[in-house]
MARPA-693175 format. One record per residue (C-alpha): residue number from 1; y, x, z; residue in three letters. Coordinates in steps of 0.1 Angstrom, whole numbers. Each point is the difference from the previous one (the first is absolute). Example, Ala and Ser with C-alpha at 12.3 -4.5 7.8 and 13.67 -1.06 7.14 Angstrom:
// residues 2
NODE  pos      Y      X      Z  code
NODE    1    -45    123     78   ala
NODE    2     34     14     -7   ser
This chain:
// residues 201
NODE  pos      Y      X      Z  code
NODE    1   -132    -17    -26   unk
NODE    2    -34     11     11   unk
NODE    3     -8     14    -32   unk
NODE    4     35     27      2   unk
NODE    5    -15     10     38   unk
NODE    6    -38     11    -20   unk
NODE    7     18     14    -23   unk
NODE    8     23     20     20   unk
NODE    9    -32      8     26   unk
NODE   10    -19     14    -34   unk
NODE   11     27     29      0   unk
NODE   12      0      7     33   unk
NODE   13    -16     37      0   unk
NODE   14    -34      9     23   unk
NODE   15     19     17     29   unk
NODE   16    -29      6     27   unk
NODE   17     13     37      2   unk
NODE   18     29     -8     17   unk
NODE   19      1      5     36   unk
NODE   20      3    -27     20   unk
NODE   21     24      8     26   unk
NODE   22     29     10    -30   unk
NODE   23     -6    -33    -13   unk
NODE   24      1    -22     33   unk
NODE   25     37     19      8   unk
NODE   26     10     -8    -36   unk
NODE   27     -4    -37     10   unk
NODE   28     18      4     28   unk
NODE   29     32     13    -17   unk
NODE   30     -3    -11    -34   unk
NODE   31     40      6     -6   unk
NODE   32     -9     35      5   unk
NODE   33    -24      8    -24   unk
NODE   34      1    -24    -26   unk
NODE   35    -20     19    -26   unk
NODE   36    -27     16     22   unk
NODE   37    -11    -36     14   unk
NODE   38     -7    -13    -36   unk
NODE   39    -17     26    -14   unk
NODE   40    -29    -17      5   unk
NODE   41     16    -37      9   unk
NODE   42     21    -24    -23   unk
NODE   43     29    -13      9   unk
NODE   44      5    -36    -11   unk
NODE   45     30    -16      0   unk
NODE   46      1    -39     11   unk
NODE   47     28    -21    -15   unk
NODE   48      7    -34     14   unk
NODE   49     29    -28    -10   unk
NODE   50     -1    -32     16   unk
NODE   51     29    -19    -26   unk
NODE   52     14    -32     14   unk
NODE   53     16    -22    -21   unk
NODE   54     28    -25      5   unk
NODE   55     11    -26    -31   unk
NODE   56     36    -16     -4   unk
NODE   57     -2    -33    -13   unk
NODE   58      9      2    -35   unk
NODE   59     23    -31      1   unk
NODE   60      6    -23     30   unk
NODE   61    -18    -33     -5   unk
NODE   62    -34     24     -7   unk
NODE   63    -26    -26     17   unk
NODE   64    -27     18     23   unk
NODE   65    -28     -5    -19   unk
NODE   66     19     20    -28   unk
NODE   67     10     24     21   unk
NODE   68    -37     11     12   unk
NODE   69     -4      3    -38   unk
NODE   70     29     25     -9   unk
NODE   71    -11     22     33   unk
NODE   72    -35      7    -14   unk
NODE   73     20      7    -38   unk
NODE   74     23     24     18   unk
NODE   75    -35     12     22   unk
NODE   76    -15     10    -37   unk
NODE   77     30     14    -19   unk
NODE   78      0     22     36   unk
NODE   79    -37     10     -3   unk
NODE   80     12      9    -39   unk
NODE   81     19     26     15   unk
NODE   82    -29     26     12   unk
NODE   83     20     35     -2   unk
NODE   84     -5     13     32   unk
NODE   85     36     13      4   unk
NODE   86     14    -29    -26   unk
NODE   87     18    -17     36   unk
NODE   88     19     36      9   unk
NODE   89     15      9    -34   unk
NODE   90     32    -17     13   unk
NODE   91      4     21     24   unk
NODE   92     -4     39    -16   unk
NODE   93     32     13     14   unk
NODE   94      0     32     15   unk
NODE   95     -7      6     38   unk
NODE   96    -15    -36      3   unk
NODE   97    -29    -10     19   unk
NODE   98    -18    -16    -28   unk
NODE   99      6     33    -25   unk
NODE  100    -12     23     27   unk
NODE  101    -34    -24      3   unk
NODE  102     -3     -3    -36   unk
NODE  103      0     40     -6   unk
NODE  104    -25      4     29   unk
NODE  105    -26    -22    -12   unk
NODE  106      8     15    -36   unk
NODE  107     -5     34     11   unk
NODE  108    -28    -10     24   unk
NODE  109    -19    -15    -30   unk
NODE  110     11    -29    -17   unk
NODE  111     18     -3    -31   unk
NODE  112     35    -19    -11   unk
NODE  113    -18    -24    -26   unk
NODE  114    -34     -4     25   unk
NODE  115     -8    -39      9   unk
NODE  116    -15    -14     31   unk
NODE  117    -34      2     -2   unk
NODE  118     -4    -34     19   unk
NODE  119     21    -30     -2   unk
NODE  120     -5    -31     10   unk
NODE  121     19    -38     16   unk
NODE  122     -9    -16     29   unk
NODE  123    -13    -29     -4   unk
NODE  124     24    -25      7   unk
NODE  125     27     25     14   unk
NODE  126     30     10    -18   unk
NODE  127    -12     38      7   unk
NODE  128    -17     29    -19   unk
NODE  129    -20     21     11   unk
NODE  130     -6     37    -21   unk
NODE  131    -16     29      9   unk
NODE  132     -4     37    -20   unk
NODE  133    -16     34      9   unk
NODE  134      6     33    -16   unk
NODE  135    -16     32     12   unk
NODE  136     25     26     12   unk
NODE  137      9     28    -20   unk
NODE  138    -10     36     15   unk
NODE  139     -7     17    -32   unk
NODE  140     33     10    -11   unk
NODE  141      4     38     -8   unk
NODE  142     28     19    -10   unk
NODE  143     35     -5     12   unk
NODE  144     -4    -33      7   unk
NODE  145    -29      8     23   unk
NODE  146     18      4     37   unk
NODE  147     17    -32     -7   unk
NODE  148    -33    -17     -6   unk
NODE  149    -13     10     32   unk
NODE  150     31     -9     14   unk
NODE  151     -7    -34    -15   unk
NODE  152    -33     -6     14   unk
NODE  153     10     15     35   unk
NODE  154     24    -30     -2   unk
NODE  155    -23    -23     -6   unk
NODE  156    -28      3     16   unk
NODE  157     22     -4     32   unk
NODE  158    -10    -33    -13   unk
NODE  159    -31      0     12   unk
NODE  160    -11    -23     27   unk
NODE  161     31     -8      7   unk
NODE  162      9    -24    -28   unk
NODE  163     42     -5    -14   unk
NODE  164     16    -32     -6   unk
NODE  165     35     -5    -22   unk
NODE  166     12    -35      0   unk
NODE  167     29     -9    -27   unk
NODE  168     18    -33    -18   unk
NODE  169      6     -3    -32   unk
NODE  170     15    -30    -19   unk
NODE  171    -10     -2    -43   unk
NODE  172      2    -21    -27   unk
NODE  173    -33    -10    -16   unk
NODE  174      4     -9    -38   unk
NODE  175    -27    -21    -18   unk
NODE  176    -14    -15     33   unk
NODE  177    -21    -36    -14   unk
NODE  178     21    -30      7   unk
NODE  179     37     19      3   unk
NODE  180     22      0    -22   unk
NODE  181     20     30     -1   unk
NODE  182     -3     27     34   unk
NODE  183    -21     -9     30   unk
NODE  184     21     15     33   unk
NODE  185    -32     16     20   unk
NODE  186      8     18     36   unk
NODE  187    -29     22      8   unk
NODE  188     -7     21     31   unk
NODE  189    -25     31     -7   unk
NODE  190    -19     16     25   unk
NODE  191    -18     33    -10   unk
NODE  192    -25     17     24   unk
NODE  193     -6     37     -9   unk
NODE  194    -28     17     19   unk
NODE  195    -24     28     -8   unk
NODE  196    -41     -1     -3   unk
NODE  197    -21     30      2   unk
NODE  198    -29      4    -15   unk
NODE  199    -29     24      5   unk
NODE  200      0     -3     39   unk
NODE  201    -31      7     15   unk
């Protein structure tokens, strides 16, 4: 994660022209001039999904001890599963909350396919933990140009004032170790969408 932040601060062109006033009232109403603050900034954004993780016995007379062992199974087929909008593809219809987040953080700057660049359990807790970061796009010409600004206006209303979406989803996990046949899993995501900037001074 460090290393994408150098990376991205590498790009970030010399900008001690600028005047200093312009850029303080660009940072004061970033909505409003989405392109003009990070001509010389990058906009990052931070992707967060806390997954919790709930296990139906797979038959009734499951003993305890057994049962600690399925949950960490389901806990790795889970981390297995490291598309970062792998958990929304259920829900894709028009007009829903979850399609309208998933085409702002597509247009913003990540992709369909991307993965989470961090993903990790918690040790001893039936949660994980993932984390990604993209840089937002501002480089789109053309036609699709306004809507790209439009995109990063959005955004970077994210900034310092972080978003949380909180949804349940019950799936069937197939080759979990020690099942036989379909593990019933409930899980509860929580994602946390904010925007970093980069470049301050």
């Amino acid at each position: 994660m460090l290393e994408f932040f150098r990376n991205v601060a590498q790009t970030i062109p010399d900008s001690t022209g600028l005047e200093d006033d312009a850029s303080g009232s660009n940072l004061d109403n970033p909505a409003g001039s989405a392109r003009d603050m990070l001509r010389d900034r990058a906009g990052i954004i931070v992707l967060r999904e806390d997954l919790d993780f709930y296990a139906i016995p797979p038959r009734a007379d499951i003993e305890q001890s057994e049962m600690m062992e399925v949950k960490r199974a389901a806990g790795k087929a889970l981390l297995a599963q490291d598309g970062i909008f792998s958990g929304l593809r259920r829900s894709e219809e028009t007009g829903t909350t979850e399609q309208h987040l998933i085409e702002m953080l597509t247009a913003g700057g990540f992709n369909h396919t991307d993965g989470w660049g961090h993903r990790a359990g918690e040790p001893n807790k039936a949660v994980i933990c993932s984390l990604a970061l993209a840089r937002l796009r501002t480089d789109v010409r053309g036609g699709e140009g306004g809507a790209a600004v439009g995109m990063a206006q959005k955004l970077l209303l994210f900034w310092r004032k972080p978003a949380r979406r909180c949804w349940w989803e019950g799936v069937e996990l197939e080759g979990v170790e020690g099942v036989e046949g379909k593990l019933k899993v409930w899980i509860r995501r929580v994602w946390t969408l904010e925007m970093s900037v980069i470049g301050l001074r």
